[in-house]
C-alpha positions as CSV (number, residue, x, y, z in Angstrom):
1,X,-26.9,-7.0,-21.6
2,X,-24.0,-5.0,-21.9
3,X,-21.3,-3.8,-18.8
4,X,-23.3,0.2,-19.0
5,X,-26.7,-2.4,-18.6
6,X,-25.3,-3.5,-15.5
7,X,-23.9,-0.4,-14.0
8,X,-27.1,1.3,-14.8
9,X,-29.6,-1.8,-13.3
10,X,-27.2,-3.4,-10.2
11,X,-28.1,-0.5,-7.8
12,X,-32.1,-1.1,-8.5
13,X,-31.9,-5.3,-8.4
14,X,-32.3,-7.3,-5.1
15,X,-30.3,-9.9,-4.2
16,X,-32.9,-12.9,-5.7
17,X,-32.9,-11.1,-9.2
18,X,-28.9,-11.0,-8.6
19,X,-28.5,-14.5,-7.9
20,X,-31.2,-15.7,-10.2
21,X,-31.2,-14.2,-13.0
22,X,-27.6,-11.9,-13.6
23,X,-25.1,-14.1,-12.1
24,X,-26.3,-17.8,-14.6
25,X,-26.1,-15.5,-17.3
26,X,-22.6,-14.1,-16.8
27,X,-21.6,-17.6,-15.5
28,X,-22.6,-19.1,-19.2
29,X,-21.2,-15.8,-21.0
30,X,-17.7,-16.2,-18.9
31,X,-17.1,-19.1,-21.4
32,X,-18.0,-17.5,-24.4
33,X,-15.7,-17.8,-27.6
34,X,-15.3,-14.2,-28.2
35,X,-12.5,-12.8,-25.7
36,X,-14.4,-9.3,-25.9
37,X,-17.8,-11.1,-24.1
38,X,-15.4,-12.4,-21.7
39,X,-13.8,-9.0,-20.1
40,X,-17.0,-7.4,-20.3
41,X,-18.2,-10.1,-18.1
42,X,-15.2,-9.7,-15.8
43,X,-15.6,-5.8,-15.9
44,X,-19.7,-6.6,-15.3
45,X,-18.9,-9.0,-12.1
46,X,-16.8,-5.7,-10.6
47,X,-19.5,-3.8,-11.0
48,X,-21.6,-7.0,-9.0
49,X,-18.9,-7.0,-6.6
50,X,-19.4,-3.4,-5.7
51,X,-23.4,-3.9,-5.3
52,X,-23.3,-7.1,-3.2
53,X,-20.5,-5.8,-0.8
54,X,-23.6,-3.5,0.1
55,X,-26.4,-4.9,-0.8
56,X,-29.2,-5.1,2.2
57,X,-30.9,-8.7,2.9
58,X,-34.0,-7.2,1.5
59,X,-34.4,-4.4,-1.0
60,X,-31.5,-2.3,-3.3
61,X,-28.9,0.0,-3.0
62,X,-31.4,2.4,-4.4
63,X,-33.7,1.7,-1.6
64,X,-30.5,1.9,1.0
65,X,-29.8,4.7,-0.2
66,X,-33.2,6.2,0.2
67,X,-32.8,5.6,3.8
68,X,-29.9,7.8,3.8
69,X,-26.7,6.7,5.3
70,X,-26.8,3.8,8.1
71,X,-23.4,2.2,8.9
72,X,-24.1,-1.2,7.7
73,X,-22.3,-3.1,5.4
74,X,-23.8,-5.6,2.8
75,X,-25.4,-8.8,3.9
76,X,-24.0,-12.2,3.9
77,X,-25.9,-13.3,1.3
78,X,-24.2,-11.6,-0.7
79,X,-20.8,-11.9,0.5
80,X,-21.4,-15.4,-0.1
81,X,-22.6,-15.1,-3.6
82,X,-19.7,-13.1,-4.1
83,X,-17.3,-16.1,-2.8
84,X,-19.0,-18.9,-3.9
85,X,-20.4,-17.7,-7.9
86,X,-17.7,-14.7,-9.2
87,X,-14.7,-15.5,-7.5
88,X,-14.4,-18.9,-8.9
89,X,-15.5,-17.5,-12.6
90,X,-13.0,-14.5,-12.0
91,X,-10.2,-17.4,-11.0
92,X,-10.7,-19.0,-14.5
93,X,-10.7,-16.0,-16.1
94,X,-7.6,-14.6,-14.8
95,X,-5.8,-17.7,-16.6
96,X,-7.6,-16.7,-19.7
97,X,-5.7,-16.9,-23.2
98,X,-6.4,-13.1,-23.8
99,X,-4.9,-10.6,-22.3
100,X,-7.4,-8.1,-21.6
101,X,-9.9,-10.6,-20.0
102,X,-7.0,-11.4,-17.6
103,X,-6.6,-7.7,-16.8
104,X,-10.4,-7.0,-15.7
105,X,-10.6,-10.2,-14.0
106,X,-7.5,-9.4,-11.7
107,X,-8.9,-6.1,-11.4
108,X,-12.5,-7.3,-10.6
109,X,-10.9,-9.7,-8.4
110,X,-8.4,-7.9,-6.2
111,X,-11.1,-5.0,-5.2
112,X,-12.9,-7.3,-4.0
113,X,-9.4,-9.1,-2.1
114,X,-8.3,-5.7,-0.9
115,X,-11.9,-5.1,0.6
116,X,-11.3,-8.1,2.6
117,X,-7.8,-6.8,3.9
118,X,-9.5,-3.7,4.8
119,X,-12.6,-5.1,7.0
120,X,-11.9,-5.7,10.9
C-alpha cells in the first residue's frame, strides 16, 4: 500500500479498520531496511494524523462529510491512537539514519504538535 493508497482510502476507513488493520502494518514497515519504505510511512502516518484528528466515533470522514459541516472535532479514540501508536513510531523515526525519513517524520509530527497548540 503505497502513501497515494492511503490518501485515497483514510477518508472512507473507520476507526476499527484504522487501528486494526493500517496502523500494525505501518508500525512493522516503520522498521523496514529500505530508508524509502520508511518516509513513505512517515508521510502515510501524516496523512493518518489528518483523518483521526476528525475522525467521528462511528463512521468516516466520507460519511462526516455527507452530513455536511457540524462543528465537531475528531473523537478521542482517535486522538489517542494518534498519541499512543504514531507518535512513538514518528519519535523513532525522527532519529532515523536517513535524512529524508527524519524530514517527513518531523513534518508528520509537528502538524500534529502545532494542532495541539492551536486547540483551547
Amino acid at each position: 500500500m503505497s502513501v497515494d493508497d492511503i490518501q485515497t482510502l483514510a477518508p472512507a476507513l473507520d476507526i476499527t479498520v484504522i487501528e486494526t488493520s493500517i496502523l500494525p502494518m505501518l508500525t512493522k514497515l516503520s522498521a523496514d531496511d529500505i530508508p524509502n519504505i520508511r518516509f513513505n510511512v512517515a508521510k502515510s502516518y501524516a496523512v493518518l494524523i489528518s483523518v483521526l484528528k476528525r475522525l467521528p466515533e462511528t463512521g468516516t470522514i466520507i460519511d462526516l462529510e455527507k452530513r455536511g459541516p457540524s462543528g465537531e472535532g475528531g473523537c478521542a479514540k482517535g486522538r489517542e491512537l494518534i498519541q499512543a501508536q504514531i507518535l512513538p513510531s514518528l519519535e523513532k523515526l525522527q532519529h532515523d539514519d536517513d535524512v529524508d525519513v527524519r524530514y517527513f517524520a518531523m513534518t508528520a509530527a509537528h502538524a500534529w504538535s502545532d494542532e495541539m497548540r492551536m486547540s483551547p
